[in-house]
Every structure is written in structure tokens, then in C-alpha cells.
C-alpha positions as CSV (number, residue, x, y, z in Angstrom):
1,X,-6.6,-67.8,-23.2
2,X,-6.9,-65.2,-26.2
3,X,-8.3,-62.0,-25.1
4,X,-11.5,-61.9,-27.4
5,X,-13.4,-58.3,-27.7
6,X,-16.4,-59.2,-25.5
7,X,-14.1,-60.1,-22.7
8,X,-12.0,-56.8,-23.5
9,X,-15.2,-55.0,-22.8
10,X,-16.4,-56.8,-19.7
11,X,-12.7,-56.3,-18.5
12,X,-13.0,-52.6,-19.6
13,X,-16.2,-51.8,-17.8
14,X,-14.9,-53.5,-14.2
15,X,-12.3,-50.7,-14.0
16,X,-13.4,-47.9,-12.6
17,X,-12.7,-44.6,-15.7
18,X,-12.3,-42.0,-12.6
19,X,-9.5,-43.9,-11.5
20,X,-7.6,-43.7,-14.8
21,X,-8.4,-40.3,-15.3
22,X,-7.1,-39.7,-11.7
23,X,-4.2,-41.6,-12.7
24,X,-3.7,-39.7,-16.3
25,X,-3.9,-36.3,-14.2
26,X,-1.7,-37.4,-11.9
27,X,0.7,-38.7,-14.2
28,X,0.8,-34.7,-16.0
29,X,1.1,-32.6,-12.9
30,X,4.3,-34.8,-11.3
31,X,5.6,-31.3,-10.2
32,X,2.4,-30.7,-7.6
33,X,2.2,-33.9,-5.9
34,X,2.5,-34.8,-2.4
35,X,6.4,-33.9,-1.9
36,X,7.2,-33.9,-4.8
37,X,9.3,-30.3,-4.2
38,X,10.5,-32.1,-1.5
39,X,11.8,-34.7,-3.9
40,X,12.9,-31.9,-6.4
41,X,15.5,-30.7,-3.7
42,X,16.7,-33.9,-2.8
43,X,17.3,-34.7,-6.8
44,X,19.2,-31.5,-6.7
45,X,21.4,-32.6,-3.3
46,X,22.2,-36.1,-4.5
47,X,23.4,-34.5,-8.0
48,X,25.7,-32.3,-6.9
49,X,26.9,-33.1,-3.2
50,X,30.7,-34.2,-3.3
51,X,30.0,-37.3,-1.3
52,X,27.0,-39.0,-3.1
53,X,27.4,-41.4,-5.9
54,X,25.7,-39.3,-8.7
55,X,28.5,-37.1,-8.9
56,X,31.5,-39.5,-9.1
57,X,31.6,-38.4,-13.0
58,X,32.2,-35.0,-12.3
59,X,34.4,-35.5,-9.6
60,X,37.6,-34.6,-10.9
61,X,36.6,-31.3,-12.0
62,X,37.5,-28.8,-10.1
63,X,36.0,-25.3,-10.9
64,X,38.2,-22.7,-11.3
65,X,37.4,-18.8,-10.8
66,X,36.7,-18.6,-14.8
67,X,32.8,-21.2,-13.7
68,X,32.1,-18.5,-10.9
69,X,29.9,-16.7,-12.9
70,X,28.8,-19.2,-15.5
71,X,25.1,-20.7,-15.5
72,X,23.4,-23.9,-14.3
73,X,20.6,-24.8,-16.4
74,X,17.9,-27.3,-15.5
75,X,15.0,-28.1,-17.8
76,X,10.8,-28.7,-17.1
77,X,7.6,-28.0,-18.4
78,X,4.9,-26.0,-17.8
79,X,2.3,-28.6,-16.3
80,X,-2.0,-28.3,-16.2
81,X,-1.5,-27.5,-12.4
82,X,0.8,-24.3,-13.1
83,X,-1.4,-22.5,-15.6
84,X,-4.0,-20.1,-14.3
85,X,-7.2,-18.8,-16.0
86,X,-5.4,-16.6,-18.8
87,X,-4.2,-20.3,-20.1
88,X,-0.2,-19.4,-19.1
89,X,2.3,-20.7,-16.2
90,X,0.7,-18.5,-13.5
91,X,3.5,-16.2,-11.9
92,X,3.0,-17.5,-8.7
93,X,4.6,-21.0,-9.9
94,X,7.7,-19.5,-10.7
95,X,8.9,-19.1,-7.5
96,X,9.0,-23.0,-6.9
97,X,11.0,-23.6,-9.7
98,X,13.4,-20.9,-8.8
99,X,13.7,-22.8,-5.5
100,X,15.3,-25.9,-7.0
101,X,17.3,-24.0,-9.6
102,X,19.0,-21.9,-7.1
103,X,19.6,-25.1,-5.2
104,X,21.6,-27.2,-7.9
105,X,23.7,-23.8,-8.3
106,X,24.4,-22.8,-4.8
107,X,25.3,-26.6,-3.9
108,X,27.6,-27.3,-6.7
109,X,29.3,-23.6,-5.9
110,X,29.2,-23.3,-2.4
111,X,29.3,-27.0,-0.4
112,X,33.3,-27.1,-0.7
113,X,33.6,-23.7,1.4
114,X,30.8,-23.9,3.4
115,X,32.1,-27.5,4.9
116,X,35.6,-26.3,5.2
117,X,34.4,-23.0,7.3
118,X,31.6,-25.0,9.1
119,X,34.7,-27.3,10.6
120,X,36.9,-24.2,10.8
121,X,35.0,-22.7,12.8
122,X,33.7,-26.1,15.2
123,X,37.2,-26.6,16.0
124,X,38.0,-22.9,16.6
125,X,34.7,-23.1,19.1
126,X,36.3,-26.0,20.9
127,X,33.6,-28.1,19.1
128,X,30.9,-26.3,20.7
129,X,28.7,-23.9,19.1
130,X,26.6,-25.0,16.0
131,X,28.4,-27.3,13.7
132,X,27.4,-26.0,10.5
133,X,26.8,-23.0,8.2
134,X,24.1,-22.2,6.8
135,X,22.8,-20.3,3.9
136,X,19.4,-19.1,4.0
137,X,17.1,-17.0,1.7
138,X,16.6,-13.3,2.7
139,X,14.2,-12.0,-0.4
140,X,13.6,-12.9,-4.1
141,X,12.0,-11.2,-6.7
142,X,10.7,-12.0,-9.8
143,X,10.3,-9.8,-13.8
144,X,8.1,-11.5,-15.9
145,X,8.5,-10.8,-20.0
146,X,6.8,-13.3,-21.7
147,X,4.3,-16.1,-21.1
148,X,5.1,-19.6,-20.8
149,X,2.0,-22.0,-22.8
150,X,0.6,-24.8,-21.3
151,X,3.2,-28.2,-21.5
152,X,5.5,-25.6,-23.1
153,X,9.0,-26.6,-22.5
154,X,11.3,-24.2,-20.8
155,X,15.0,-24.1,-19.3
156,X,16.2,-22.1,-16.2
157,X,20.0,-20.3,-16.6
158,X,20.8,-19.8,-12.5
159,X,24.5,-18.1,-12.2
160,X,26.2,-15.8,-9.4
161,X,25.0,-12.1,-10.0
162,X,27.5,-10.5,-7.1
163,X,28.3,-10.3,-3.8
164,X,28.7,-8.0,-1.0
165,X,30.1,-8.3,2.5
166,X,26.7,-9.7,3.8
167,X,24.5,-10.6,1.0
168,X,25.4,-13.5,-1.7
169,X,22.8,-12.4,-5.1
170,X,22.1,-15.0,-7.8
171,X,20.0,-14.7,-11.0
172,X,17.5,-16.9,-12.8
173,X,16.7,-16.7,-16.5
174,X,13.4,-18.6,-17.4
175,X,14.8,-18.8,-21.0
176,X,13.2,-21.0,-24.1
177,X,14.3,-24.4,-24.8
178,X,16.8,-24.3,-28.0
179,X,19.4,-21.6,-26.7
180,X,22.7,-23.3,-26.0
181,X,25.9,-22.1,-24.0
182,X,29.6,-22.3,-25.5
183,X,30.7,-25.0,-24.2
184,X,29.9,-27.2,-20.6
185,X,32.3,-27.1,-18.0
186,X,31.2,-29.6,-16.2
187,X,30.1,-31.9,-19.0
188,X,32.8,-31.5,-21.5
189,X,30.7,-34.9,-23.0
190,X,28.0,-32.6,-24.3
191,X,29.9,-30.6,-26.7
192,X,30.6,-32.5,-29.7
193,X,32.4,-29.4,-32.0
194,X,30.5,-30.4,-35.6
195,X,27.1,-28.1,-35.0
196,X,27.2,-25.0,-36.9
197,X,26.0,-22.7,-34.6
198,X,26.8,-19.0,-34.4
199,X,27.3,-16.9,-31.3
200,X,25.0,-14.1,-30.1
201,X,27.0,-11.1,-30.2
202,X,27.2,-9.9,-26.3
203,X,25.6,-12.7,-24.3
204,X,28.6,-15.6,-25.5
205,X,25.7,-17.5,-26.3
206,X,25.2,-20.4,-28.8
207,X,21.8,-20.8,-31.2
208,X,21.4,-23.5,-33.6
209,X,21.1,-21.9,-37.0
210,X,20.9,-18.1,-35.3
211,X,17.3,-18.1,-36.6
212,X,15.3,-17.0,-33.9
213,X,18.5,-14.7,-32.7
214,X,18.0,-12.4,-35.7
215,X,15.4,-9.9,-36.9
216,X,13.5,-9.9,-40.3
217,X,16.0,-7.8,-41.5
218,X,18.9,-10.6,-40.8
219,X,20.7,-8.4,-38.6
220,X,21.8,-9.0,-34.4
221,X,19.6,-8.7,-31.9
222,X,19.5,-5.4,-29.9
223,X,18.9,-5.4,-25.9
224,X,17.3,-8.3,-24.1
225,X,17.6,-11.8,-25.2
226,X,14.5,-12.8,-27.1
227,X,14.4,-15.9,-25.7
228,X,13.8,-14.6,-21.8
229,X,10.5,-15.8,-20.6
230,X,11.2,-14.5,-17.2
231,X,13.8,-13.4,-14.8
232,X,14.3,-13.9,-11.1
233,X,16.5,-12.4,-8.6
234,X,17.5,-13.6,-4.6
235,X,19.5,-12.9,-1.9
236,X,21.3,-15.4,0.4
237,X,23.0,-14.8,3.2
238,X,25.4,-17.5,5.2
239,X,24.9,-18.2,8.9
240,X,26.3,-20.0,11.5
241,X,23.9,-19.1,14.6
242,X,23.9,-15.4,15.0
243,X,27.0,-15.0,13.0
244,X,27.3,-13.9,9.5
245,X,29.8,-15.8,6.9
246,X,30.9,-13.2,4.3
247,X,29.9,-14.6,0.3
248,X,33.8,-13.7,-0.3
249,X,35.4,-16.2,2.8
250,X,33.1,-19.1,1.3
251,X,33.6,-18.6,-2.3
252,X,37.4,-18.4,-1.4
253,X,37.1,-21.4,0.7
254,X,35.3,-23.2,-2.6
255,X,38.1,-22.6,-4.9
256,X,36.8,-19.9,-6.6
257,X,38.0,-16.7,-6.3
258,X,41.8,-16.1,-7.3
259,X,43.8,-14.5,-4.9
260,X,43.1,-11.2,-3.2
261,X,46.0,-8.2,-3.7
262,X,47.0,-6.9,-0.5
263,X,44.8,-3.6,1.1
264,X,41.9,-4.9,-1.0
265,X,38.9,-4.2,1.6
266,X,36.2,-6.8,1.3
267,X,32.9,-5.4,-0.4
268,X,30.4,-3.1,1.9
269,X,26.9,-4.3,2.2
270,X,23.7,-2.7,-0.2
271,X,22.0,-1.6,3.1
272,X,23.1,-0.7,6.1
273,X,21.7,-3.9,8.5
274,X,23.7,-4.7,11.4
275,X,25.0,-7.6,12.0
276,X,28.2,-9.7,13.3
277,X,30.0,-10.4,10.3
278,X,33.1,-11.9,10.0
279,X,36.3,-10.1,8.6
280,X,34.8,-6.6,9.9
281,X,31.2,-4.9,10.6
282,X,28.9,-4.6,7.9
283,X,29.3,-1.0,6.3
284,X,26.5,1.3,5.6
285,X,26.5,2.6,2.0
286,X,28.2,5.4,0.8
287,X,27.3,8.9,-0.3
288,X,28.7,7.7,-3.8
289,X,26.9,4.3,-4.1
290,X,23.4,5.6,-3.1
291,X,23.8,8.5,-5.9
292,X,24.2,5.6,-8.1
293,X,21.4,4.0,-6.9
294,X,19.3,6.7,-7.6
295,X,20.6,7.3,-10.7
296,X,19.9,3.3,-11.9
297,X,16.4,3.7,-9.9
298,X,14.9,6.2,-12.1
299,X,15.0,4.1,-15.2
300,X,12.1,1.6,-14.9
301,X,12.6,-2.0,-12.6
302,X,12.2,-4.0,-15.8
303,X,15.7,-2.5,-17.4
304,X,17.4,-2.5,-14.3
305,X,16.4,-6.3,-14.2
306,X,17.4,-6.3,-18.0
307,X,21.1,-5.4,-17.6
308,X,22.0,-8.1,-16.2
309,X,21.1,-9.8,-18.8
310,X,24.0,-10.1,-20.8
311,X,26.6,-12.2,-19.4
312,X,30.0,-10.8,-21.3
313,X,31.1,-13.2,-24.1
314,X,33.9,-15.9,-22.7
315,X,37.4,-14.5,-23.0
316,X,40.4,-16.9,-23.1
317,X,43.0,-16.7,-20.6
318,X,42.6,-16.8,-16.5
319,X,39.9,-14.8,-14.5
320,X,42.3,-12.8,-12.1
321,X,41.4,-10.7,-9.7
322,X,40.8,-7.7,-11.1
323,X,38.6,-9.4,-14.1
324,X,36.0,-11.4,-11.0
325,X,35.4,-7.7,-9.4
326,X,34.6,-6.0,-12.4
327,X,32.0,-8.5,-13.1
328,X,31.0,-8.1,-9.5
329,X,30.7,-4.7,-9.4
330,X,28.7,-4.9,-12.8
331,X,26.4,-7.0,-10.7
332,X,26.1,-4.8,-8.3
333,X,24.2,-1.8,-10.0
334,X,21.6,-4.2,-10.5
335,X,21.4,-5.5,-6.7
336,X,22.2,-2.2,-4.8
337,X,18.7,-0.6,-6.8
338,X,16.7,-3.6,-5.8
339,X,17.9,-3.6,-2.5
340,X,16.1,0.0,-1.9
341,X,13.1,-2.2,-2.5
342,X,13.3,-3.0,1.4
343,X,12.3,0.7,2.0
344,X,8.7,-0.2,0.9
345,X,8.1,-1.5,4.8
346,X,8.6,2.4,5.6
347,X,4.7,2.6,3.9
348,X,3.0,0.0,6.2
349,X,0.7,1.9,8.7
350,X,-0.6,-0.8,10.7
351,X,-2.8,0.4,13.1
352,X,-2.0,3.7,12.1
353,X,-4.0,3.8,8.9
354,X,-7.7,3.4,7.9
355,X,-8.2,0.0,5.6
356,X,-10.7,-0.8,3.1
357,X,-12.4,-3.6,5.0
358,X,-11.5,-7.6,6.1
359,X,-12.6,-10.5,4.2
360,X,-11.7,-14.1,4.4
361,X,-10.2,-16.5,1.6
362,X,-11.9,-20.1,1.6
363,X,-8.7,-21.6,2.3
């Protein structure tokens, strides 16, 4: 029977318009759903985990030391839900989406070592003990540079920052959609070789054109890249019950660092927490380290965030030994200053203090 316009009407009228508007609204904040981070994560474990089908394409590529330090990007929007009364991503949304971007990194980089040391260490435990290792979150930060518009399209660049002898530090760039990387390691498929694209002098990064890299005057761009929206830091550390897993042991045990010249001592730890770490106690830092943390720390937190920036241009040839730790130690400037950040429970009085007053939130 042709659908004439009366009975389009009478049709139209019997559905209720709050339920398509709940449905429209709905449909443009997928990120803020029930579970959906839940569902986020799990997208993220069945991409990357060796054993699920999603990643039988990329299977056969192994990473070498040279992908240690190289980003993972993962695209989204900024949805109605995320933007807060000044009409921008509110700040307090980043830190979900930094959540699932450290996750596709960390899993794609760490999974290999961290099931070869979980069983190492089972069997070594006469298969008592807890059976796995774990990495778990132990502070994150965030910088914030520019706003992000409502439904405006953004990428996150997450890659290793450094390592120590406890802590494992990775870096998020909340970057505009349109800057592109050299090449793909694991997706070889995506570089095609025919776009005329120049690099960015000092961050071995790709723009189409080099419009927006560039000034009014035509020339390179000079400190941060323009394109930054945002950028993130975080610390992880790797546990198997009370014991700590060096970053080094599990990145070694994932194929990614080259191999370690005799008498090299592993890395001390920003901070002098004790705990049980493996391959030796964690050291307190040095008279020579902090005077180089207070030397970074009097410049302001945003250009100690900044340096880190600019990953070096890709240079042909293996990444050795040598090449990994001076990227590593670069690194580290940036984490050992905002590792002092801890100190700032030394100002909490507690009951020792007078306060302003209590009030309650409605939630």
C-alpha cells in the first residue's frame, strides 16, 4: 500500500519525538554511554593482543628497538557530552581518552614481555604465587595549550617518554587531525609514496602541503608543534604481587631493546620509594640528578612539558644501545622534574590546619 502524506502524518504523530531526540542524543555522545569506556578498552585489547583475530594482519611484524619510541595514534571527536560551559572539550575529559590511548600503546609494546616474565617467574615460584604481571597506573598529568571545539576532530600521538628502574613514563599529544608521521610501521599499507608532503624540521613529522607548519613569513616553525591541542604525561609501574618488574627486564623481554654492554647498571629511580625491585634495590637520586632537577624546575611546567615535544627526526641505520639511552635520558629531564610534583603531599595539614568551611556537592 503507497504511503500517502496523511498516513505519513498519522504515522508521524504515534511516535513519540522525545524518543527520537533521546535516540539522536544518544547516537552523538557514543563515548559517555553506559560502558562504553568499558568497550573502548576491550576495542583496544582485541586490536592489539597477539592471540585475538584482529591482529593476524600484523602479525608477522616484529618491532624492532628502532618502534620503541615511535607513536600510536588513535583518532575521535570531541562529543556534546565532553564540552563544558566555555563551549570546549572540558579538561576533565581528557583523562578518559588518555586511558584508552595509553592502552593500545602499552599492549602492543609491552604484552610479549610481560607474558614471558609472568611465566618466568610462575615456574621459578613452583607455580605458586600470582600468575601474572601487572602494570598499573601510579600518576598522570595533563598541559593543556589549546582548546578542542565542539565535534572537532582530534588525534592522540601516545609513545614511550623513558624509563627508570621502577617507573615506565609515556606521553600523549592531543594533536589536530591533518599531521601525518613518516611512514607506519605497523601498517606499511598506509603509506602510498606519491603525496608531496614535506617534513617538519625537528619533529620527523609529515604535513600535507606544509601549510599550516609554516608562518606568514614562509619560514619553519620555531618551538612547539602548532598543531598540539594538549599534552599528557603518566607513570606505570609493573607488578607481580608486592614485587616490582623493572620497565628495562620487560621491554627486553618484548624485543625491544638491543643488547646491553657489559657493567651497564640499570637506570636509578626519579624518587627515592622503596620497594622490592628486581635486578637490585631501587636507588635514591643523586646529588647530580636533583641539581638538574632544579635547574629544569625553575623554567615554567609548561616548557618542561614542551621539550618533549619534539621527537628527533628518523635516522637510518639500527637503534643500538647507546642511540635508545640517549633518547632515554632525554626523557628523563622531563620525568625526574615532574616527579618532584609528589612533594606537594608535604603541604597537606590535615587536622593540623584551619580550613575555609565544608560544603556538599549534589552528587
Amino acid at each position: 500500500m503507497a504511503l500517502t502524506m496523511p498516513t505519513f502524518l498519522k504515522t508521524l504523530k504515534s511516535i513519540n519525538i522525545w524518543k527520537i531526540l533521546a535516540i539522536v542524543f544518544a547516537f552523538l555522545n557514543l563515548k559517555y554511554l553506559p560502558f562504553a569506556w568499558h568497550l573502548r578498552i576491550l576495542n583496544g585489547l582485541l586490536t592489539h593482543l597477539p592471540l585475538t583475530s584482529r591482529r593476524l594482519h600484523t602479525r608477522k611484524i616484529q618491532l624492532t628497538p628502532s618502534a620503541l619510541f615511535q607513536p600510536m595514534i588513535l583518532s575521535s571527536r570531541a562529543q556534546p557530552f565532553e564540552i563544558d560551559y566555555n563551549l570546549h572539550k572540558s579538561n576533565s575529559t581528557y583523562f578518559s581518552d588518555f586511558d584508552i590511548a595509553r592502552l593500545h600503546l602499552l599492549i602492543r609494546l609491552c604484552s610479549p614481555g610481560l607474558a614471558a616474565i609472568s611465566r618466568e617467574l610462575w615456574l621459578a615460584d613452583n607455580k605458586t604465587g600470582p600468575k601474572q604481571v601487572r602494570i598499573m597506573m601510579g600518576g598522570v598529568s595533563c598541559n593543556f595549550r589549546r582548546e578542542i571545539q565542539p565535534f572537532g576532530r582530534f588525534e592522540m600521538w601516545t609513545r614511550v617518554l623513558c624509563w627508570d628502574r621502577k617507573w615506565f613514563f609515556v606521553v600523549t599529544f592531543f594533536v589536530e587531525k591533518g599531521v601525518r608521521p613518516r611512514g607506519w610501521t605497523l601498517q606499511p599499507w598506509r603509506w602510498d609514496g606519491n603525496s608531496k608532503e614535506e617534513v617538519v624540521e625537528g619533529t620527523g613529522l609529515k604535513v600535507q602541503d606544509g601549510g599550516d607548519m609554516r608562518n606568514g613569513k614562509g619560514d619553519k616553525r620555531k618551538g612547539p608543534h602548532p598543531a598540539i591541542f594538549a599534552t599528557g604525561i603518566a607513570k606505570y609501574v609493573c607488578k607481580r604481587g608486592r614485587m616490582t618488574v623493572s620497565p628495562e627486564k620487560v621491554l627486553q623481554a618484548s624485543g625491544l631493546l638491543p643488547p646491553k654492554p657489559r657493567d651497564t647498571e640499570t637506570p636509578p629511580t626519579t624518587t627515592d620509594s622503596p620497594a622490592g625491585v628486581m635486578e637490585g634495590d631501587a636507588l635514591p637520586m643523586g646529588a647530580a640528578s636533583a641539581a638538574k632537577v632544579r635547574d629544569i624546575t625553575s623554567s615554567a611546567a609548561e616548557d618542561l612539558i614542551d621539550a618533549a615535544l619534539n621527537v628527533k627526526p628518523a635516522e637510518d641505520g639500527e637503534w643500538g644501545w647507546e642511540r635508545v639511552e640517549r633518547e632515554r635520558r632525554r626523557g628523563m629531564k622531563i620525568a625526574e622534574a615532574w616527579s618532584r610534583t609528589e612533594e606537594l603531599g608535604e603541604g597537606f595539614l590535615g587536622d593540623e590546619g584551619m580550613a575555609l568551611g565544608r560544603y556538599w556537592d549534589w552528587f
